[in-house]
C-alpha positions in Angstrom: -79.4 -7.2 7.0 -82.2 -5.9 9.1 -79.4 -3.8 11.1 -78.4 -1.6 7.7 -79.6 2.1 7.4 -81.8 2.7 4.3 -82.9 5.7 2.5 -82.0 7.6 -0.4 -78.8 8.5 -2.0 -77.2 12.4 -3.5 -74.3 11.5 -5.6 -72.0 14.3 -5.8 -69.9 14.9 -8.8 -67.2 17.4 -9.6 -67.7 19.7 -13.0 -64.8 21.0 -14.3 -64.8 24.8 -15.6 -65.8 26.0 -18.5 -66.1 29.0 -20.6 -69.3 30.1 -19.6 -69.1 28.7 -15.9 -66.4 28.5 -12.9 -65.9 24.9 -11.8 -68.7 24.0 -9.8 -70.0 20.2 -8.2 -73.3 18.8 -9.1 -75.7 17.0 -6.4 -77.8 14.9 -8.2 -81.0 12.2 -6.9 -82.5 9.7 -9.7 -85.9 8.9 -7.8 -87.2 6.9 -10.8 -87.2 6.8 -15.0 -88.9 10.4 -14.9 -87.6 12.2 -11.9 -84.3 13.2 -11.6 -83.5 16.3 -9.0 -80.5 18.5 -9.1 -78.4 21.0 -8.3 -75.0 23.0 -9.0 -72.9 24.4 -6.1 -69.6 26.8 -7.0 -66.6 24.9 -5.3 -65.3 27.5 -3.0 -61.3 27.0 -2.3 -61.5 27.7 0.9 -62.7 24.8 1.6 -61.5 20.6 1.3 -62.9 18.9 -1.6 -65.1 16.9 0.7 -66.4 19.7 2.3 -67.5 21.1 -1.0 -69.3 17.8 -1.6 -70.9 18.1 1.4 -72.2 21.4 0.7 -74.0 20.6 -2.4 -75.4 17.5 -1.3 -76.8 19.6 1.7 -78.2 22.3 -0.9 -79.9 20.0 -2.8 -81.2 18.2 0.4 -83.0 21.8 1.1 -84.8 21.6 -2.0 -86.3 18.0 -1.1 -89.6 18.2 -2.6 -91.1 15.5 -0.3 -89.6 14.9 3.2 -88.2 18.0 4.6 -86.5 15.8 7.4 -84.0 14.2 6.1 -80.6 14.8 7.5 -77.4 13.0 5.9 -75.9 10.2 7.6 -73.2 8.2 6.2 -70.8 9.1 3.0 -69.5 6.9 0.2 -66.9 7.9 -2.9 -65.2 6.0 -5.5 -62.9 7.2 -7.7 -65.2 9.8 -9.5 -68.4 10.5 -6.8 -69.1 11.1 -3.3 -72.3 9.0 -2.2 -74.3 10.6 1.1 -77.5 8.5 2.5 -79.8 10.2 3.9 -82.7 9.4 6.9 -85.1 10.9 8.2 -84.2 12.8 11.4 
């Protein structure tokens, strides 16, 4: 297992629309029990619902509070989240 890439995981969800807000996908990091960081992205049409996932993952990779090298490197999904690992660069 020594030949697997490790490092921390942004799961990307998709929030429908609502009265107050246009639908929108959430980028979200659990580092432990207290610390959970995230962020809100407006899907924009233009682009493939991947791409959109992407995108918020990437915006809430700029806000790392720690390393400010990481770079995505591999994507997951199931039926309801995209999964992006991340490494540093």
């Amino acid at each position: 297992m020594s030949d697997l890439i490790l490092g921390p995981v942004i799961i990307t969800k998709y929030c429908c629309a609502t009265n107050n807000r246009e639908s929108r996908i959430m980028a979200i990091h659990k580092r432990d029990n207290d610390t959970t960081w995230r962020c809100y992205r407006n899907v924009d049409n233009a682009l493939s619902d991947e791409e959109n996932h992407l995108k918020a993952a990437q915006k809430l990779l700029a806000r790392w509070p720690y390393e400010n090298n990481l770079k995505i490197v591999g994507r997951g999904h199931d039926a309801s989240n995209y999964f992006f690992l991340c490494q540093s660069a």
